[in-house]
C-alpha positions as CSV (number, residue, x, y, z in Angstrom):
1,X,174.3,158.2,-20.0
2,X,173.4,159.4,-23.7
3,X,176.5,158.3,-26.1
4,X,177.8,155.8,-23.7
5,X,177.9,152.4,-25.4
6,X,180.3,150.9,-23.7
7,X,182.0,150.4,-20.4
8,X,185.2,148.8,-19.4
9,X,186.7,148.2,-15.9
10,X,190.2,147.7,-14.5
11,X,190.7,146.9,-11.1
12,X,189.3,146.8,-7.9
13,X,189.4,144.5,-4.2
14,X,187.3,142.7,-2.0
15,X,187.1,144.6,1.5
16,X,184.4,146.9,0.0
17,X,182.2,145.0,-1.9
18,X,182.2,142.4,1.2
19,X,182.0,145.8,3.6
20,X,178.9,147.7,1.1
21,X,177.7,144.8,-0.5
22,X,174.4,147.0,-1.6
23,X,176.7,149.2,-3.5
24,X,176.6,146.6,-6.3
25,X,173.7,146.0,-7.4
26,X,173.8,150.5,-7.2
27,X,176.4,149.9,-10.1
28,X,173.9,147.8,-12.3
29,X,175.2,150.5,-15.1
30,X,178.6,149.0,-15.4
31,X,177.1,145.6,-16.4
32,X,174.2,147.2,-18.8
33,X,177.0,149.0,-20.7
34,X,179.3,145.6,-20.7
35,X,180.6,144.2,-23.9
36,X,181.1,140.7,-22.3
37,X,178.7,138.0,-22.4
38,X,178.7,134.6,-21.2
39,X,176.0,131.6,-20.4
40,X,176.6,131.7,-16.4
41,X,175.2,135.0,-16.6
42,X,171.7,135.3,-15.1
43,X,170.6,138.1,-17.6
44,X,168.2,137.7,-20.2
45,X,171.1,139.1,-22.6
46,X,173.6,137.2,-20.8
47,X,176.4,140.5,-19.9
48,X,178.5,140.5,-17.4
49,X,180.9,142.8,-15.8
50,X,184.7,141.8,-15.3
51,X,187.8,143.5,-13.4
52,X,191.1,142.7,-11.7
53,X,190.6,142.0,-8.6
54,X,194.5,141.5,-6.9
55,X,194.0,138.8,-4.1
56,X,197.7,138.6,-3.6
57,X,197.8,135.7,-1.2
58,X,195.7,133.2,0.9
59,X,197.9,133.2,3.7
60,X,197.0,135.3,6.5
61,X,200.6,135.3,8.2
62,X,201.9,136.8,4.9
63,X,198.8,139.3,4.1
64,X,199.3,140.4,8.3
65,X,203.2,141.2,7.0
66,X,202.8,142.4,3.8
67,X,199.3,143.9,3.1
68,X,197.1,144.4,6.2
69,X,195.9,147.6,5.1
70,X,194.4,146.1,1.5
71,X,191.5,144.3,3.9
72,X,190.2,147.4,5.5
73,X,187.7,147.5,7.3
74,X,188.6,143.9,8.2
75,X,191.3,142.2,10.1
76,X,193.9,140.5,8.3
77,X,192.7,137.0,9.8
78,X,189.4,137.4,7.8
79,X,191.1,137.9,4.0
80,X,190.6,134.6,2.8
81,X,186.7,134.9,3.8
82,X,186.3,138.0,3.0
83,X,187.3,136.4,-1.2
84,X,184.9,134.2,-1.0
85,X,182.2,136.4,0.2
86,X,183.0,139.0,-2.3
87,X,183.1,136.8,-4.9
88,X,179.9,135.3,-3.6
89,X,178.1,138.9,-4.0
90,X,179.9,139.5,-7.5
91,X,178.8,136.6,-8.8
92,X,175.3,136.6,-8.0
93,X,174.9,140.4,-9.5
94,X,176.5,139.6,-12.9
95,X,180.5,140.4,-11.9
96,X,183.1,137.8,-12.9
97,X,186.3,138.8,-11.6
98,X,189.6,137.7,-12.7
99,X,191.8,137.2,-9.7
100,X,195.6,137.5,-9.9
């Protein structure tokens, strides 16, 4: 990507990452052209990749009520693993979400 210094994300969710979890090391770009760095990260230059990631709520009887679409391709009942998975397969490829 010639004249590309830089890239910045916004926002994303869980259900695909967790659902395609080879997609991200596929987007290997989006840390190379980071501007954050940080000593957790396993690179030899120490960049990460960040974005929003909403995870709204913990409670499954809410998320069945309010949301139930946003964890597609998964059912409702599996939101609150589904975080920690995706957060699990972020992490280890150099992608430190902030959750709201």
């Amino acid at each position: 990507m010639q004249g590309i210094e830089y890239i910045g994300l916004t926002h994303g969710t869980m259900a695909p990452i967790v659902a395609q979890p080879e997609m991200i090391p596929e987007l290997q770009l989006a840390v190379d052209r980071s501007v954050h760095t940080h000593p957790a990260s396993t690179r030899s230059d120490h960049r990460y990749q960040c974005l929003f990631i909403g995870i709204e709520t913990g409670s499954v009887r809410l998320f069945k009520e309010f949301m139930k679409g946003k964890g597609y391709p998964f059912r409702p009942e599996q939101w609150p693993d589904v975080l920690l998975k995706g957060m699990e397969i972020l992490n280890r490829n150099n992608w430190f979400p902030f959750c709201t």
